[in-house]
C-alpha positions as CSV (number, residue, x, y, z in Angstrom):
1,X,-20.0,76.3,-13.8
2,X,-23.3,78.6,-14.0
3,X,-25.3,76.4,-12.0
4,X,-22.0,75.9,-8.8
5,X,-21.8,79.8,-9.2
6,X,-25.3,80.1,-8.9
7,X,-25.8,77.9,-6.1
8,X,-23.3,79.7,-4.0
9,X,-20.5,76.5,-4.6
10,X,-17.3,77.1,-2.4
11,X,-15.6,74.4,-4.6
12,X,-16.0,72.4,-7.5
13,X,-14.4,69.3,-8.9
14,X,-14.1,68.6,-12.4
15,X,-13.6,65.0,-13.5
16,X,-12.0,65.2,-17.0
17,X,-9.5,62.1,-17.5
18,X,-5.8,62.1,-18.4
19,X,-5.9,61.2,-22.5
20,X,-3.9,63.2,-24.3
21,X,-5.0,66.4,-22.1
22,X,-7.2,68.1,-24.9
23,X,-10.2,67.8,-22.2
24,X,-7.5,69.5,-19.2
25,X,-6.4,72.1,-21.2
26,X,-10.0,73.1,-22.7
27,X,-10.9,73.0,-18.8
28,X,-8.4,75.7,-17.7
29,X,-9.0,77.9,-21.0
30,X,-12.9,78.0,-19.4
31,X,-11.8,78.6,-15.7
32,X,-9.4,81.5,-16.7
33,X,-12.6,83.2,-18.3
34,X,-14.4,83.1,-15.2
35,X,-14.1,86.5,-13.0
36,X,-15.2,84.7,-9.8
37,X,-12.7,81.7,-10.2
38,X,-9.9,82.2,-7.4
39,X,-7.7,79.7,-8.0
40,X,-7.7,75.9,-9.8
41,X,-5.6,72.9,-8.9
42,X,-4.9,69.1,-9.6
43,X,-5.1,67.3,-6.0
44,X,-3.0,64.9,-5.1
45,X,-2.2,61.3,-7.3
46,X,-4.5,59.0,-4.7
47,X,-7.4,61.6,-5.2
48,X,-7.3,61.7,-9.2
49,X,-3.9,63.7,-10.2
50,X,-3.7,65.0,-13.4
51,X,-7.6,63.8,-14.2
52,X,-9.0,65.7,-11.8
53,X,-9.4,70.0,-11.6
54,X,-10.6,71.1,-8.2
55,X,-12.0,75.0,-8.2
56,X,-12.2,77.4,-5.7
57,X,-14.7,80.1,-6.1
């Protein structure tokens, strides 16, 4: 997160696997401690569903 913030990243995409969701929640506990974090999403099935966290700075 540092380094994409630091690097002027636009968006990010975290690959964290489905499992049992420990990873996904632990995920959105960081994001929502991030100021310049405008929104985060899980895209679409075909492009990694519910493994996947796409960021928007």
């Amino acid at each position: 997160m540092d380094k994409a913030l630091m690097n002027n990243t636009y968006e990010l995409r975290i690959i964290h696997g489905i499992g049992t969701g420990v990873m996904k929640n632990e995920v959105k506990k960081l994001l929502r401690q991030y100021k310049d974090v405008k929104e985060f999403w899980h895209p679409e099935p075909e492009q990694g569903g519910e493994g996947v966290t796409l960021v928007r700075f």
